[in-house]
N, C-alpha and C positions, 0 to 999 in steps of 0.2 A: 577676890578672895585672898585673904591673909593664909600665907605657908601654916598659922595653925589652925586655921578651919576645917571640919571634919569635910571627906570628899562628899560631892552630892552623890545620891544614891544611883545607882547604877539602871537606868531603865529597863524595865521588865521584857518588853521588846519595843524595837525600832520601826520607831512608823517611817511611812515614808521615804522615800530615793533622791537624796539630794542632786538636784538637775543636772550635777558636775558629771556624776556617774553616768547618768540615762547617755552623755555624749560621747562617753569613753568606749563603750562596748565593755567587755569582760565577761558575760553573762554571767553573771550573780556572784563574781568573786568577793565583791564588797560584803553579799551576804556572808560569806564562808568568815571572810576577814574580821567584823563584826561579830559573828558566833564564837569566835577565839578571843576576842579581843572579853568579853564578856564573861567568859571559860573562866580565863586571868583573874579578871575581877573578882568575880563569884568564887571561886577555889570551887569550881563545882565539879571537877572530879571525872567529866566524861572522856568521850573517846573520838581523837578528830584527827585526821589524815595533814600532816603539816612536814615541812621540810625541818629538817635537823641536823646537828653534826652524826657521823656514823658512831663513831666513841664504840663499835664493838658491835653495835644495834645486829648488822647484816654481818658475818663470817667474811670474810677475806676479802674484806674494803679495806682502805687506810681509815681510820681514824677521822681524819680531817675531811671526807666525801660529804658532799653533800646527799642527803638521801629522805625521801619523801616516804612514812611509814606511820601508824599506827601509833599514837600517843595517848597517855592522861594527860589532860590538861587542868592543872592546879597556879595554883596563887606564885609558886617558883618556876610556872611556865610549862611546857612539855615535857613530860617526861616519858621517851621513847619506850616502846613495847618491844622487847627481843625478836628478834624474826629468825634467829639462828643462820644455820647452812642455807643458800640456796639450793634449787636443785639445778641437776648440772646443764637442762637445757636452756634455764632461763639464767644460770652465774654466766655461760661466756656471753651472752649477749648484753648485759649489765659489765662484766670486765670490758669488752671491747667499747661502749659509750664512756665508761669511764677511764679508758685511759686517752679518748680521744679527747674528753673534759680537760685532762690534765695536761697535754699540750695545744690546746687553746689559749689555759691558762697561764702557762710558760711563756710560750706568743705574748701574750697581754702585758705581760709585764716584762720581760726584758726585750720585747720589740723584735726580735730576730723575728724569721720565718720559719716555720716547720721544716726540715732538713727530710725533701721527699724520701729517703730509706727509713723517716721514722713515721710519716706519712701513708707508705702503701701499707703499714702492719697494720692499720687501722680503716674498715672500710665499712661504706654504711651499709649495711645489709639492703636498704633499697635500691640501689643499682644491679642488682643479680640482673641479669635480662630474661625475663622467663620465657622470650620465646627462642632463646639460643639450648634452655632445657626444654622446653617444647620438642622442638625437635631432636634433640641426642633422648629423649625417653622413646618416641615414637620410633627413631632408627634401629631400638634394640627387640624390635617383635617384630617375628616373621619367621620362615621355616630357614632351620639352621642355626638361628639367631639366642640371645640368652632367655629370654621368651618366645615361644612360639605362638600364644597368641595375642590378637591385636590390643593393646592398650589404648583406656580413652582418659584423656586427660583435659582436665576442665582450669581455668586458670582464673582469677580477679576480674572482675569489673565494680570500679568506685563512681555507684551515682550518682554520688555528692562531690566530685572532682571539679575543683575550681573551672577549669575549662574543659568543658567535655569532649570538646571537638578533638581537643586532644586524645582525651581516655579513648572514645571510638578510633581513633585512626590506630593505637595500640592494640586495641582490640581485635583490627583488623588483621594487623601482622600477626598476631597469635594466631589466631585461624591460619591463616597461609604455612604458618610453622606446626601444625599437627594439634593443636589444639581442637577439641569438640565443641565446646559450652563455655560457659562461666557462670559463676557463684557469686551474687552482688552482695554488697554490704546492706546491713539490714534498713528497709523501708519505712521513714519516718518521717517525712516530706511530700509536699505534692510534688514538691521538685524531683524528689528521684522518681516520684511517679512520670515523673512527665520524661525524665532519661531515661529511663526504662522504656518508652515507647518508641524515642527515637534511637536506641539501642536493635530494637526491633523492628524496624523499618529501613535502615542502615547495616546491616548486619543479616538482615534476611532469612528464612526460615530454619536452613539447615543448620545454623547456631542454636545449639539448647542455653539456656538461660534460666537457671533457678535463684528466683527471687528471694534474697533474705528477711526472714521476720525473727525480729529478737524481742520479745516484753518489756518493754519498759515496767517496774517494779516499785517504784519511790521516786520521791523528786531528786533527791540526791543521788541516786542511779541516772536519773537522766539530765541531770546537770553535769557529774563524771562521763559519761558518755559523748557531751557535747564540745565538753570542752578536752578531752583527754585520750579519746580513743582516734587514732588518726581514720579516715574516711566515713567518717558518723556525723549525722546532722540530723536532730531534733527539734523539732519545732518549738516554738514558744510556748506555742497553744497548750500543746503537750505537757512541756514541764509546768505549765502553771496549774492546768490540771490535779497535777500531783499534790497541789499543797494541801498539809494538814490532814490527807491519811495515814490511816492506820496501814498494819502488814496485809492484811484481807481484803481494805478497802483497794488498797492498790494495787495485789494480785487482780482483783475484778474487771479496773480500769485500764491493766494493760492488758488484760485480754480482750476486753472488748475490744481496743486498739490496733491490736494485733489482727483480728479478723477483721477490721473494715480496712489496713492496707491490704490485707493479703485479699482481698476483696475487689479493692483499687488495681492491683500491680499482677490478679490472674489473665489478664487481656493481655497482656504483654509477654507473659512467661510462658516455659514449658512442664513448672513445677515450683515449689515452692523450699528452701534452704533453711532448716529453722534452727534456731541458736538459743541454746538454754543457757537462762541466766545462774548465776551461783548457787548451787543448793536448791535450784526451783524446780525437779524432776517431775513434781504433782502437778505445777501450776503447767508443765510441759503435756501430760498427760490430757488434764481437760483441753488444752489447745488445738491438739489433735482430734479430739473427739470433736471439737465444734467447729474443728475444719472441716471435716468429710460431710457431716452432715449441715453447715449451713455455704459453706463453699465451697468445696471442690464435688459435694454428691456420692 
């Protein structure tokens, strides 16, 4: 094609997974990639979660951040949606990633090493030990004490944790450190079905354990989920599921969903943890009603 040949027409949609992708893994980035690249073309004007310069987007970034947020996407590209102020408990945890971004970046390019005093300012929020606060909560009830009565405290269990042997043997030191239970990450796997049993078999009765159920709502919820939320694992089955409903069809589909893990994962538990998706308080309500009455009784 001659520089003045009109471009070919832009296809309506993309058939097909070119075999490059199927080997890469990404779980459906290409799609995401694809819908943008399309956006472009099309000046068609919608709305797609894409990384951008800050330019102002979030309140009390530099400029130059990189910052992943709510765009139109037209024919001149993205054009960021304001997000304003954060609020102050999710700005420091956004300050402190990025300012650890930003001496990464300094690292990378002039080669020094992080100068550990500028190093300890910056710490990942997952190393807290939760069972060194395990036990200073439990130390402060008792008579005399700033509580007088006894606290239960319930801490994490990731049943989707690359090595679980791991996650159990954490689990266990929490218990030993005044821990009662644990709250799992929501069930969406036969796998975490099946950690969840030997959660329960390891860990032994007097560990309470309420099993998370969260809805999945759209494919694109459960593709964010998959790829995005750390200790979430969604099945394939699942998201492919998803395609090509509407909002009703897919509130239906994640509840149905919803009741056959929590179905799956009541043998194992001593309760059930349920986690409402954004703005889904109705779709939370029927969940409950068709818990008591088709599984829990």
């Amino acid at each position: 094609m001659s520089a003045d040949s009109p471009a070919a027409p832009f296809p309506a949609r993309l058939v097909g997974t070119p075999k490059q992708l199927e080997q890469r893994g990404g779980a459906r980035y290409s799609d995401a990639a694809c819908n943008l690249i399309e956006s472009i073309h099309t000046n068609r004007g919608d709305i797609q979660y894409v990384d951008v310069r800050n330019n102002g987007c979030i309140e009390g970034l530099p400029s130059g951040s990189a910052v992943e947020v709510a765009c139109r996407i037209t024919a001149n590209g993205p054009q960021p949606i304001a997000t304003g102020e954060l609020k102050p408990r999710i700005a420091g945890y956004v300050q402190m990633m990025k300012g650890f971004e930003r001496m990464v970046v300094e690292a990378a390019i002039t080669g020094d090493p992080i100068p550990t005093a500028e190093r300890d300012e910056v710490k990942n929020v997952y190393q807290f030990n939760s069972r060194k606060l395990a036990q200073y909560i439990v130390s402060l009830a008792g008579e005399g004490r700033e509580m007088p009565a006894p606290i239960t405290v319930f801490g994490a269990l990731n049943l989707n944790a690359r090595n679980f042997e791991v996650e159990l043997r954490r689990a266990a030191e929490k218990l030993e450190n005044g821990m009662s239970g644990f709250l799992t990450q929501p069930v969406l796997s036969a796998q975490a079905v099946e950690n969840l049993r030997k959660s329960r078999e390891t860990l032994g009765a007097d560990a309470k354990i309420l099993a998370g159920i969260m809805p999945v709502v759209s494919q694109r919820n459960a593709i964010f989920m998959e790829n995005e939320i750390n200790g979430i694992h969604v099945e394939d089955w699942i998201i492919e599921k998803f395609a090509g409903l509407d909002r009703a069809q897919g509130e239906e589909l994640g509840l149905a969903i919803s009741l056959e893990m929590a179905k799956a994962a009541l043998p194992y538990a001593d309760g059930l943890y349920l986690m409402t998706p954004f703005n889904r308080v109705a779709l939370m309500e029927r969940l409950i009603a068709r818990l008591r009455t088709e599984v829990t009784g």
